[in-house]
N, C-alpha and C positions, 0 to 999 in steps of 0.2 A: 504494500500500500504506500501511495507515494505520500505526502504530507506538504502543504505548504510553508513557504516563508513566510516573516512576519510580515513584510512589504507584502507579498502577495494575496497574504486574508487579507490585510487593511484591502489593498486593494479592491479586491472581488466585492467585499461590503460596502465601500463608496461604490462604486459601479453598480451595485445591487440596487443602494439603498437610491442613489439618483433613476434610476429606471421606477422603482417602487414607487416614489413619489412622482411621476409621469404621470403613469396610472392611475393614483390615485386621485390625481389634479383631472382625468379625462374623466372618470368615474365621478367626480363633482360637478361637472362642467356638462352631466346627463348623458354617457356613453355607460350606462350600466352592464353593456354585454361584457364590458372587462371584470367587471363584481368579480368572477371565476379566475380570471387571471390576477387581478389585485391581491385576490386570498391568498392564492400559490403563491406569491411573491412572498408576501409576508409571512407564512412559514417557513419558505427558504430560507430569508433572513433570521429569524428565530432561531431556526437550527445552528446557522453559521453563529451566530452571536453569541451560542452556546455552547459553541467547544472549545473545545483548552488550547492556548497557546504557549507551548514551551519555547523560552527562552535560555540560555546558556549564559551562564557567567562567564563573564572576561577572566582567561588564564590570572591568576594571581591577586583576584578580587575579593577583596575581604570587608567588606561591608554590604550591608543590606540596603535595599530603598528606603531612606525615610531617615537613614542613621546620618547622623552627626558626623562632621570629615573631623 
């Protein structure tokens, strides 16, 4: 199974979320045949929003996010 980069999920999620919101603006705008495709979108996005992103520590990195230099 391949796995994305981090650049790449951002990615794919702007890209999602700017199409999602098309939709959404057409489905307001009285093109309700998208209704079905606005839904699909928005659980695709759910999903992606909802998986884990591993990042890797910088060799040699000794502190955490949030900590004090």
């Amino acid at each position: 199974m391949q796995r994305l980069t981090f650049e790449q999920h951002l990615l794919l999620m702007e890209a999602l979320n700017e199409l999602t919101n098309k939709v959404r603006d057409r489905v307001a705008a009285g093109d309700t045949y998208l209704q079905d495709t606005l839904t699909t979108l928005e659980t695709i996005e759910n999903t992606i929003a909802a998986g884990t992103v591993h990042i890797k520590p910088l060799p040699g990195a000794t502190r955490q996010i949030g900590e004090a230099a």
